[in-house]
C-alpha positions as CSV (number, residue, x, y, z in Angstrom):
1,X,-5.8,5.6,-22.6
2,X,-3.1,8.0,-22.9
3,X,-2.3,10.5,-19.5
4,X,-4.1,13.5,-21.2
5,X,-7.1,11.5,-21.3
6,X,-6.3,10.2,-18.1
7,X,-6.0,13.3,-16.1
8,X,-8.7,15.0,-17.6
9,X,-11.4,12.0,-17.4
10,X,-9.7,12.1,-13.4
11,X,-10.8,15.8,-13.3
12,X,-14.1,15.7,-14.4
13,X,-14.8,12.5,-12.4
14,X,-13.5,14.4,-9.3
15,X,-15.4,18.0,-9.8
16,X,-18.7,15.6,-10.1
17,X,-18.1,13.7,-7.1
18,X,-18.0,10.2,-8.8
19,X,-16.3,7.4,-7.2
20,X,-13.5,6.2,-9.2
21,X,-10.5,3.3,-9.5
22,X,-7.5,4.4,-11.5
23,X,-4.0,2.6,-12.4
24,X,-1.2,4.5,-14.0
25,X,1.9,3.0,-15.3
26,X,5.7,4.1,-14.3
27,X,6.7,5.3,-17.9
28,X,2.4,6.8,-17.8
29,X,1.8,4.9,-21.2
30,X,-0.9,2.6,-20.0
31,X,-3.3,4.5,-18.3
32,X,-7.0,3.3,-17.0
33,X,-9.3,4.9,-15.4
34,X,-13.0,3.7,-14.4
35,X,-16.1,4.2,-12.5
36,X,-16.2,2.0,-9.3
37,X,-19.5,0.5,-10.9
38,X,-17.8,-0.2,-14.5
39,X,-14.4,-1.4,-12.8
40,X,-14.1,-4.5,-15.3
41,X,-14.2,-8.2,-13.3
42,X,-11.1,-8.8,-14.7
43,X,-9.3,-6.4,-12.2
44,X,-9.7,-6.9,-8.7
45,X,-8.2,-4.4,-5.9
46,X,-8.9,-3.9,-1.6
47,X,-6.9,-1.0,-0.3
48,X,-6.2,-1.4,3.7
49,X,-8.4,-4.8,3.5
50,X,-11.4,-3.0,2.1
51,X,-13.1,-3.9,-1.0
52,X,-15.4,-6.8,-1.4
53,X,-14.1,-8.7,-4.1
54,X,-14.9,-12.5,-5.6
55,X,-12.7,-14.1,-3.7
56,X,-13.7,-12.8,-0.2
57,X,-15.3,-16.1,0.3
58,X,-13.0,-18.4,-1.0
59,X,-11.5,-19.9,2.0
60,X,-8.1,-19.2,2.3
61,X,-5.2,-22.1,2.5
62,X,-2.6,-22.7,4.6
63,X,-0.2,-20.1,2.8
64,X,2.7,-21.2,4.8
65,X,3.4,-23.9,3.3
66,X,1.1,-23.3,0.0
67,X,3.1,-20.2,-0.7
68,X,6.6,-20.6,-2.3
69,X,8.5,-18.5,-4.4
70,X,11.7,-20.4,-6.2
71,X,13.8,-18.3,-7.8
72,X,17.1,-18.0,-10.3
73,X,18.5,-14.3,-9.2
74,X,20.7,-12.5,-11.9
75,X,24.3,-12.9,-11.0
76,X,25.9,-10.2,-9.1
77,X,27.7,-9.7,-12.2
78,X,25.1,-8.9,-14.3
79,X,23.5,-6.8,-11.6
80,X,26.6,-5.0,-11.4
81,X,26.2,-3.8,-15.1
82,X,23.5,-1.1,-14.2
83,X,24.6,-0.8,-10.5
84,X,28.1,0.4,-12.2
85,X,26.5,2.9,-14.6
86,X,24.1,4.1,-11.9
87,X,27.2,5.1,-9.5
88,X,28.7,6.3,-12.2
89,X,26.1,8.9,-12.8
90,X,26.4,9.7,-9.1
91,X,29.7,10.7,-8.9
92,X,29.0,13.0,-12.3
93,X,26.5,15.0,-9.8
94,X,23.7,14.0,-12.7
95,X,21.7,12.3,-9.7
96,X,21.6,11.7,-5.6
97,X,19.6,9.2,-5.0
98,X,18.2,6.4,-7.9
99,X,15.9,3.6,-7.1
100,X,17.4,0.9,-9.5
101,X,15.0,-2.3,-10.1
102,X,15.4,-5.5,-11.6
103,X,13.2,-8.5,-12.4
104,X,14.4,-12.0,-10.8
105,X,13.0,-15.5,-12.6
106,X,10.7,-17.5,-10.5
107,X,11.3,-20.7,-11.2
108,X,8.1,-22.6,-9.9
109,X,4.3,-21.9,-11.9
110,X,3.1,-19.3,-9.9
111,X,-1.2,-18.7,-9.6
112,X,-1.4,-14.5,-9.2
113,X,-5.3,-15.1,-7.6
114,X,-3.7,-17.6,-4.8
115,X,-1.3,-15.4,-4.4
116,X,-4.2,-12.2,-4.4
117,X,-6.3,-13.7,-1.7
118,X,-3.6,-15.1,0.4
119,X,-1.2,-12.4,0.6
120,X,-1.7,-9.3,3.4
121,X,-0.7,-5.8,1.9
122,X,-2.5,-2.5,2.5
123,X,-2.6,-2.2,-1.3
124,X,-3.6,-5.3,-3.4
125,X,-4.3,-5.4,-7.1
126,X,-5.0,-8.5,-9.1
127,X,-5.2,-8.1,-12.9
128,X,-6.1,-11.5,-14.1
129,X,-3.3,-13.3,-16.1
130,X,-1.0,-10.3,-15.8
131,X,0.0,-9.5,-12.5
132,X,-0.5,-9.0,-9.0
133,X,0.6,-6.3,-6.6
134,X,0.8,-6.8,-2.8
135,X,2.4,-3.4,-2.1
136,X,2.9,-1.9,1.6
137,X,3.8,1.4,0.4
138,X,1.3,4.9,0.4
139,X,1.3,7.2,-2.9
140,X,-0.5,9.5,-1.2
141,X,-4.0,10.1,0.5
142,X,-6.6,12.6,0.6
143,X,-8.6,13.6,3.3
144,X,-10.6,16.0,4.9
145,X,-8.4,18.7,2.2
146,X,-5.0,17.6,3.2
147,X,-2.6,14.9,1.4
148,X,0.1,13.1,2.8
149,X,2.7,10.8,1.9
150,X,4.6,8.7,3.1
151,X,8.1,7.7,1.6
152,X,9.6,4.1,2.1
153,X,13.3,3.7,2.3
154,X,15.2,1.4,4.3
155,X,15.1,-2.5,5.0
156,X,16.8,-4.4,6.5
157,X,16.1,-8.6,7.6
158,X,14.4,-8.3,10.9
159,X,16.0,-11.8,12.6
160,X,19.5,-9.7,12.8
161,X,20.2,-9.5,16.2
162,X,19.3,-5.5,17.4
163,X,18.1,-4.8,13.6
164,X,15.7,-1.9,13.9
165,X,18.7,-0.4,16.0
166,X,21.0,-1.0,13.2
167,X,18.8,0.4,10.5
168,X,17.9,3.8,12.2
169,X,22.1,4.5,12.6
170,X,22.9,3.4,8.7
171,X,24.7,6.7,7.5
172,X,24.1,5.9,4.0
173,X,20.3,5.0,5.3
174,X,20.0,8.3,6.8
175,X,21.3,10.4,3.7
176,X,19.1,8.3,1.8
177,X,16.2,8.7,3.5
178,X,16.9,12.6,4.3
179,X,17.4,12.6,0.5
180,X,13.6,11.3,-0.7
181,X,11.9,13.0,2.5
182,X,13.1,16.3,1.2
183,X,12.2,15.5,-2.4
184,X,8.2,14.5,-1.6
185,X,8.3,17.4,0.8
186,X,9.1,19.4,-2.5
187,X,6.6,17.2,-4.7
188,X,3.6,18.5,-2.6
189,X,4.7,22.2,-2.3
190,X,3.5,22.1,-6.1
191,X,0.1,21.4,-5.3
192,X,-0.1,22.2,-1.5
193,X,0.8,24.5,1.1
194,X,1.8,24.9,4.2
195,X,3.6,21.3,3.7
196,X,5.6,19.5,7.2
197,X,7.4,16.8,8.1
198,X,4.9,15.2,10.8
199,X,7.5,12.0,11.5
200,X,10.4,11.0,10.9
201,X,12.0,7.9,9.9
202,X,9.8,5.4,11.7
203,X,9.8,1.5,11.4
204,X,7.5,-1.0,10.4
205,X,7.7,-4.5,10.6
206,X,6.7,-6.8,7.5
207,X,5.9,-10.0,8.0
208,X,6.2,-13.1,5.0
209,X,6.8,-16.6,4.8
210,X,10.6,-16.8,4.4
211,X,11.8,-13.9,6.5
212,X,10.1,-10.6,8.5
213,X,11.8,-7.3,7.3
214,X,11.6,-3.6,9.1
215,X,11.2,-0.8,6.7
216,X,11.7,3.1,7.5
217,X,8.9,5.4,6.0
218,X,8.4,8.8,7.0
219,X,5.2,11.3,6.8
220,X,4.4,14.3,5.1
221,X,1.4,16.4,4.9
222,X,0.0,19.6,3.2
223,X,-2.9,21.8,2.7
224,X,-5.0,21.2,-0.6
225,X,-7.3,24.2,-2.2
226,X,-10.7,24.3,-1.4
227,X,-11.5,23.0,-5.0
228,X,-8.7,20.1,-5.1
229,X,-11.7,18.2,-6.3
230,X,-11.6,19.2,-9.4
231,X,-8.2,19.1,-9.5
232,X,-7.8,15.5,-8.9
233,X,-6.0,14.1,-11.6
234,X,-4.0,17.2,-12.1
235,X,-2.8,17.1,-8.8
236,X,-1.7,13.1,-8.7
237,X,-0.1,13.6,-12.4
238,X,2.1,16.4,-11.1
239,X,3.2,14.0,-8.7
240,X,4.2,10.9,-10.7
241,X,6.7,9.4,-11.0
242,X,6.7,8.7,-6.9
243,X,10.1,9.9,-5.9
244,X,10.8,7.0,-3.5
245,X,10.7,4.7,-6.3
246,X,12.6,7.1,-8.8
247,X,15.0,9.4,-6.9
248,X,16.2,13.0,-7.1
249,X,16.4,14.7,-9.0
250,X,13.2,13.6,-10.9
251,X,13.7,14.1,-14.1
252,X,17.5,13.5,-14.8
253,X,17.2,10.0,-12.4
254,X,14.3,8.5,-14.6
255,X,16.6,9.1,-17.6
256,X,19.2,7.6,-16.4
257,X,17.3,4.5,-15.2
258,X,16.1,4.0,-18.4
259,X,20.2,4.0,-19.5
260,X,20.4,1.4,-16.3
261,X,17.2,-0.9,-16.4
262,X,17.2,-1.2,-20.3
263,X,13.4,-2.0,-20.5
264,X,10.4,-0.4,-19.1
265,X,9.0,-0.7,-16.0
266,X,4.8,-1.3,-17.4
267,X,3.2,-0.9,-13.8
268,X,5.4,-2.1,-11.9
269,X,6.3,1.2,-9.7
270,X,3.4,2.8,-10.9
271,X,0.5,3.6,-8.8
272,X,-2.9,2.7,-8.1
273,X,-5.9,3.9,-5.8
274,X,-9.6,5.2,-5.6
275,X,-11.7,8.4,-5.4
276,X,-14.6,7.9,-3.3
277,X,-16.2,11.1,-4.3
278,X,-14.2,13.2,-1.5
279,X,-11.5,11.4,-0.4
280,X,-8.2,9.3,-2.2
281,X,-6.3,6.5,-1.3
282,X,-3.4,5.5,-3.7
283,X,-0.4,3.0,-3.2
284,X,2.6,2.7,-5.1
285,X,2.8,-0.7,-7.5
286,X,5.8,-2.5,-5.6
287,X,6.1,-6.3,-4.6
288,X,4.9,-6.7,-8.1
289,X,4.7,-10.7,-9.7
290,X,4.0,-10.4,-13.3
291,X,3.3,-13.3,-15.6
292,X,4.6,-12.9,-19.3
293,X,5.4,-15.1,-22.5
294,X,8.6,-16.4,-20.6
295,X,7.4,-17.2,-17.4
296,X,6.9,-15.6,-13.9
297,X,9.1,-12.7,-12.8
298,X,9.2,-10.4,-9.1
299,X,10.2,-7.2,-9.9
300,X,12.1,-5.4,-6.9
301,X,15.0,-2.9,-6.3
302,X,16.5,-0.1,-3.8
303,X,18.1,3.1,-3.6
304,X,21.5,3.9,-4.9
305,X,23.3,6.8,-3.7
306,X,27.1,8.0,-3.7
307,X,27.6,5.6,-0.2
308,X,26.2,2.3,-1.6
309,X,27.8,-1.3,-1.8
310,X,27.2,-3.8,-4.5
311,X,26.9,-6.7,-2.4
312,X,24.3,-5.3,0.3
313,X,22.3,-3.3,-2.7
314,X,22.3,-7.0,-4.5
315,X,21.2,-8.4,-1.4
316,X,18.3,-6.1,-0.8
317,X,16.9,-6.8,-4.0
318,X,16.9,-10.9,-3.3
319,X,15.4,-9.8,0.3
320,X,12.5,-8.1,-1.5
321,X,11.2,-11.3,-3.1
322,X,8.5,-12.5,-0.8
323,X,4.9,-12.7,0.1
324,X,3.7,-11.2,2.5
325,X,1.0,-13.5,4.5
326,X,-1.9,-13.2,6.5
């Protein structure tokens, strides 16, 4: 459906207290929203492990060694084609902070519902024979009338020697992550008030079969109307895209990484989550496989601002192919 339809069939849903499941694209072409009781079988979802689903008992393998993504990255040449025209941009003041993705070949057949019931994400989504999603990252929640976010930006390979250390002193980690703090702080002023920081820059450790990564995140928080229920899909839509996986400012970045990326992005960046009937829980669609005529591809990506280096932006995009296991 289109994001008219979307946000209004959101709305009404919300004001009557019906527990929902929606999924909105990056570009917001493909929208879908359903009941919880007419979510089709073909889509499958838990959100912080909870969600009975059909594979909850289907024992799961060994993923260790089951588990195995083989991949043929871009060259650092061709990556550097829409890094080059992304700085470029930058320097013209026409953005501060882009997250610019790519999609790397997997070169080994991948099976997305292996892949769904092995992996360990907060937010998981399975659409069968299109993609799956294993995404650590928070759109935003609802609860108790307050929403908060919580912004993602920073990695770093957690086997260097004093990593977490290393990451929480980056300079250009610290402008970037000042950088999307202050623009989701801005996002929920438009529906919110009295919207805080509550922390800052704190790390997380990720855990996958090649490598364990720390990621920075932050939280922010603010004070919803008393009728935000029937506000619902007005409220996320004024939200989207999510500025930690777009940049600042809004409006100017996702034009230019259009000029950059070449191709849309589908869901991949988009978001997902559920209405209970009071309360929301949404995640943004990042460590994203998706299966197409061609083959297998992992979508993934970073920030780019004024202080970034090709070679450790090209790396973090390689270090963002995994799986993250149970």
């Amino acid at each position: 459906m289109d994001k008219i339809t979307a946000r209004n069939k959101m709305n009404e849903m919300g004001a009557a207290q019906v527990p929902f499941f929606f999924m909105l694209d990056f570009e917001l072409k493909k929208c879908e929203v359903y009941s919880l009781i007419g979510l089709p079988e073909t889509i499958q979802f838990e959100i912080d492990h909870q969600r009975p689903s059909k594979f909850d008992l289907q024992k799961r393998v060994n993923t260790k060694d089951k588990i195995n993504l083989n991949y043929n990255p871009m060259s650092l040449e061709d990556y550097n084609k829409g890094f080059s025209l992304v700085k470029e941009e930058i320097q013209y003041g026409n953005s501060f902070l882009l997250n610019l993705t790519n999609k790397t070949e997997l070169v080994n057949t991948i099976d997305l519902e292996e892949i769904y019931k092995n992996s360990s994400a907060r937010y998981k989504l399975l659409v069968e024979d299109e993609f799956v999603v294993f995404s650590p990252e928070i759109f935003v929640q609802i609860k108790d009338g307050y929403i908060r976010s919580f912004p993602m930006k920073g990695t770093i390979d957690a086997s260097i020697e004093n990593a977490e250390e290393i990451i929480s002193k980056d300079q250009k980690e610290i402008a970037e992550h000042y950088t999307i703090v202050d623009l989701i702080r801005n996002d929920l002023s438009i529906v919110a008030k009295n919207v805080k920081v509550d922390r800052f820059r704190y790390a997380e450790r990720i855990q996958s079969a090649n490598k364990d990564l720390f990621q920075i995140s932050s939280e922010i928080s603010g004070e919803l109307p008393k009728d935000y229920h029937h506000q619902i899909g007005e409220i996320i839509f004024k939200l989207l895209p999510a500025g930690s996986i777009s940049g600042a400012p809004k409006k100017k970045t996702c034009d230019i990484i259009q000029q950059a990326e070449q191709e849309d992005r589908g869901y991949y960046t988009g978001v997902f989550g559920v209405f209970d009937g009071q309360d929301l829980d949404a995640g943004v669609m990042i460590r994203f496989i998706e299966k197409t005529e061609n083959g297998f591809y992992y979508r993934s990506g970073g920030g780019i601002t004024f202080q970034s280096e090709l070679e450790k932006e090209y790396q973090e995009m390689l270090d963002k192919i995994y799986v993250p296991l149970h």
